[in-house]
Each structure stands twice: as structure tokens, then as C-alpha cells.
N, C-alpha and C positions, 0 to 999 in steps of 0.2 A: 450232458445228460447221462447216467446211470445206466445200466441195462436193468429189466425188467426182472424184478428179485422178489419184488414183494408178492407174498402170498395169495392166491385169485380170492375175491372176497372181503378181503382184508383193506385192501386201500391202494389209494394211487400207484401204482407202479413206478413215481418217477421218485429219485431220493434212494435215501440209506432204507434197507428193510429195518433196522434198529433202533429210524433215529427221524421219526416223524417230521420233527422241524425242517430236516434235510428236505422232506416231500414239499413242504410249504412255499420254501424258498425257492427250489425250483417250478414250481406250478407257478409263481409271480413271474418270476422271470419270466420265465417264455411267453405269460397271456403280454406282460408288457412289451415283447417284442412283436406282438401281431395283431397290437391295439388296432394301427392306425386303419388298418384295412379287414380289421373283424366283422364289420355289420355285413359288407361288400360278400366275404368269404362264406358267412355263414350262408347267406342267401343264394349266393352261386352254385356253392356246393350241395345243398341239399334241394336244390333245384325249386326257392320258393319254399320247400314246403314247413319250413321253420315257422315264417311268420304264421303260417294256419295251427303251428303245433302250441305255441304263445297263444293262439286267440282262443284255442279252445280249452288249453289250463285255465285262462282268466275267466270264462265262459263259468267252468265248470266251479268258481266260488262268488259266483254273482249273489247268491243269497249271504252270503257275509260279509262282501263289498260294499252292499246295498245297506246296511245298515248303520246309521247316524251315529258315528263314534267307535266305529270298526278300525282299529291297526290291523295292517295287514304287512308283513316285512318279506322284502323277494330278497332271499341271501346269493352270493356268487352272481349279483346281477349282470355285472359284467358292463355295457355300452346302455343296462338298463331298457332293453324292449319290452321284458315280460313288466317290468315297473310301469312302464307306459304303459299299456293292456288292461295294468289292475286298474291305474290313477283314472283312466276313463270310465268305469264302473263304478269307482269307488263314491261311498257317499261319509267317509273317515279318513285315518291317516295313511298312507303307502309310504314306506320305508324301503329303500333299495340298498344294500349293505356289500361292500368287497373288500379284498382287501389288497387287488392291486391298484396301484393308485393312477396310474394309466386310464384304465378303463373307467371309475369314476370322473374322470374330468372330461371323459367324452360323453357319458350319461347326461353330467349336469348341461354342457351345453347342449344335447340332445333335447332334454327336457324344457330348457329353460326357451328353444326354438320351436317348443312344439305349444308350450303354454300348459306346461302340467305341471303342477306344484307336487315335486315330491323330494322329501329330507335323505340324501342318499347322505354315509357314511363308512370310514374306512374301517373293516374289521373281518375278525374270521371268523369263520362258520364254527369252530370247533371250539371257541370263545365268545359265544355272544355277549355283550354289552347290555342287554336286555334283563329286567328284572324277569323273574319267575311268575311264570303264568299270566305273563301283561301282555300278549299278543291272540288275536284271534286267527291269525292264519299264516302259517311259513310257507313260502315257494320258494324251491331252487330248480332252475332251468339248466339243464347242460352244467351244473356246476357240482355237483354231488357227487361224479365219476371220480371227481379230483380231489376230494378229498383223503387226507393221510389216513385217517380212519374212519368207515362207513359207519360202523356201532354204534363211535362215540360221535359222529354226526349226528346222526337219531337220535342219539339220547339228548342231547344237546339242544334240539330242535324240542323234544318234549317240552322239555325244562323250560324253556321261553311260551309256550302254548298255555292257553286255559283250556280248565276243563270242557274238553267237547268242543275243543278247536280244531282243528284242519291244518294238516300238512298234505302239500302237494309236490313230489318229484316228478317232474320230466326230463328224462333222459333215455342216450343211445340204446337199445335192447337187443334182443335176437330176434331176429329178423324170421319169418315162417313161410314154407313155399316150397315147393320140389323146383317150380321154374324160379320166381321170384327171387328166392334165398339165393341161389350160386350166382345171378349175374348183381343182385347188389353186393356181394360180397365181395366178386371180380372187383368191382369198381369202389367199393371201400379201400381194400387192400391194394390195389396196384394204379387205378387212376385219381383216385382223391388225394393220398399225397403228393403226387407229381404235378397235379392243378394246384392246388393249395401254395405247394413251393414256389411255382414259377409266378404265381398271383401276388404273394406278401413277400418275396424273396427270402426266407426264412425256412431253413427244412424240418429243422428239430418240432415243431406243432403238429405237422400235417402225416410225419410218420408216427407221433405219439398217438395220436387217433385212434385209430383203430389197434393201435397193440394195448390203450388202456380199454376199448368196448371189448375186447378179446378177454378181459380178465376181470371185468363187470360181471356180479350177479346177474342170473336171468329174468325175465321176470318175475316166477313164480320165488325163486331166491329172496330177491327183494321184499318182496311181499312177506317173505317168512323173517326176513330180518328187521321189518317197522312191526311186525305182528309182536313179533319176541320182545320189542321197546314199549311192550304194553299201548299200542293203538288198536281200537275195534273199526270194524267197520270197514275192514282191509281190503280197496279193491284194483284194478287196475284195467287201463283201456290202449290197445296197440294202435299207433296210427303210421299208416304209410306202408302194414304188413307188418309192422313190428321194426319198423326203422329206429320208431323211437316207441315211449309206452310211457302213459301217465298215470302215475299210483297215487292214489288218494287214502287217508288216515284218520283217524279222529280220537284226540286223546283220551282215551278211559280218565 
């Protein structure tokens, strides 16, 4: 892994600052190294409170899920939970898209154990496979930090949207609190890698964490950067304090 070069704002920290690909290649890598015990991790470490952060993004496009012949694609799905979340709302198609291939093969038997029909597929967020404007609604969960470029992520995501469609991010944010904020932070930065590591025996993920939410737009940031990709309706909600924040969009 690289040290942390790339510019804050700009994209993944991990990789060449020069040479985007480089970010790609190692963001795979490592989610493929801590496949096998991701669901486990994420639940442990954020104490639960993930699966509530999933059920209130899905919550929060029920009115587009509900509608007969609705696609709805969750990019960066990863082991596919926030997919599962939609496919249970949904009354059209759920698409779950990654492009580690690890993590796909634990989705599909995920899904295909839970009894929810959804078409996952391998690809990158920064490439959709997706014609222009055939989608009513993009989620990406926890995977948007990681991309080599947040810009051209948004724009990217536009481009597959119809008019007056819906993009939803959820992701890490800045946390708010004179008490709150310093002891989640304690424990972002000094016990959540050292749990993480000793849990999936892998160090390189659990110290990437927090040095890539360290160099994450803030909320307000974000919001100004889907604003600038020509989205109206620009808003966003903190949950946990601001552990994580879900920004909602809608394509002009």
C-alpha cells in the first residue's frame, strides 16, 4: 500500500496520486483480502449500527422502489446488503454492480440464501456498463470513499440516471459533539484498526479506514460536490452523530 499522497477531495488515497488505475487495483485487492469476514467486521465494528444505516437508505427510495418497472442499481455493493434492503422494497429490477469479484460471489450466495432475485455484476463505478439515462436510482454504500475519483464518480452516476432520478450516498462523515466527537474518534483511529486486524488477520484495511475518512469531504463538501454535477434537491441526513451521513440528489 502507498502512503497517503492523493490530494483530500480528490479520491482514494490508496495508489499512484498520477495514475488512477493504480487506486483501482489496490482498492480490489485489499476488499478481496477481507472478503471472507466483511459482513462479520462491518457489524462488529460499527456496533450494529450499519445494518440500520442500509435500512434507512432503502427506506429513504421506497417511493421509486415501489414502482412497477423501477431499476434501481447499488454500485460498490460489496457482499450486496444494501442490494438486499432495496430487492425487498423493490417492486422492478435491483442491480448490485462491483468490481471485486470476491465480494460478488459472496453477495450472490447471500442472495440466492435469502431468496431475492437480484442480477449482480462485475464492474466499475467509474465505468458503468449502463446505457445513459436507463436507471431510476444509484446507491453506493461505504463504497464511494474509494473511489480514484469522486468528480468523475458523480458524473458518472449522472450519466446512467434519468431525468429526476435519485442518487443516494452513504458514507463515513465527520462526526459532531464536543463529547461524542473525541471519544469516536479515539476509537476510530486507535481501537478500530487493532480490532479489525486481530478479527480478519489483515492489517493493511483496518488502518486504511480512517486515514481514507480523514481525507473524505465533509458533509457539506459533498453536498457542494453532487450540487456542482448538476443535482437539485441536494440534501443530506447524519446518523449515529454524524458517524456516517446519507446524501440524497436528483438529477436536473
Amino acid at each position: 500500500m502507498s502512503e497517503l499522497t492523493r490530494a483530500p477531495g480528490q479520491g482514494s488515497p490508496m495508489g499512484s496520486t498520477h495514475d488512477e488505475a493504480s487506486t483501482g487495483a489496490a482498492v480490489r485487492s485489499m476488499f478481496a483480502t477481507v472478503a471472507p469476514r466483511y459482513d462479520l467486521l462491518n457489524h462488529v465494528l460499527s456496533l450494529g449500527f450499519d445494518i440500520a444505516w442500509r435500512r434507512a437508505t432503502a427506506r429513504a427510495l421506497r417511493e421509486i422502489l415501489k414502482r412497477p418497472g423501477s431499476c434501481v442499481a447499488d454500485l460498490c455493493c460489496g457482499t450486496g446488503d444494501l442490494s438486499l434492503y432495496l430487492r425487498r422494497q423493490s417492486a422492478g429490477l435491483v442491480v448490485g454492480a462491483d468490481f471485486c469479484r470476491p465480494m460478488l460471489t459472496l453477495a450472490r450466495r447471500k442472495a440466492a440464501a435469502c431468496g431475492g432475485h437480484i442480477h449482480f455484476l462485475e464492474a466499475d463505478a467509474l465505468s458503468l456498463p449502463f446505457r445513459d439515462e436507463s436507471l431510476d436510482a444509484v446507491t453506493v454504500a461505504f463504497g464511494f470513499r474509494n473511489l480514484a475519483n469522486y468528480h468523475r464518480g458523480v458524473e458518472e452516476m449522472r450519466r446512467v440516471l434519468k431525468s429526476g432520478g435519485c442518487l443516494a450516498i452513504l458514507e463515513f462523515s465527520r462526526v459532531r459533539g464536543r463529547v461524542f466527537g473525541p471519544i469516536f474518534r479515539f476509537y476510530f483511529r486507535r481501537v478500530l484498526p487493532r480490532l479489525g486486524t486481530w478479527v480478519s488477520g489483515v492489517a493493511g484495511p483496518y488502518r486504511y479506514l480512517p486515514d481514507s475518512v480523514s481525507v473524505f469531504p465533509d458533509q457539506d463538501s459533498l453536498a457542494a460536490t453532487i450540487r456542482a454535477a448538476r443535482f437539485r434537491n441536494v440534501s443530506y441526513v447524519n446518523f449515529t452523530g454524524g458517524v456516517a451521513a446519507l446524501h440524497l440528489g436528483e438529477k436536473a
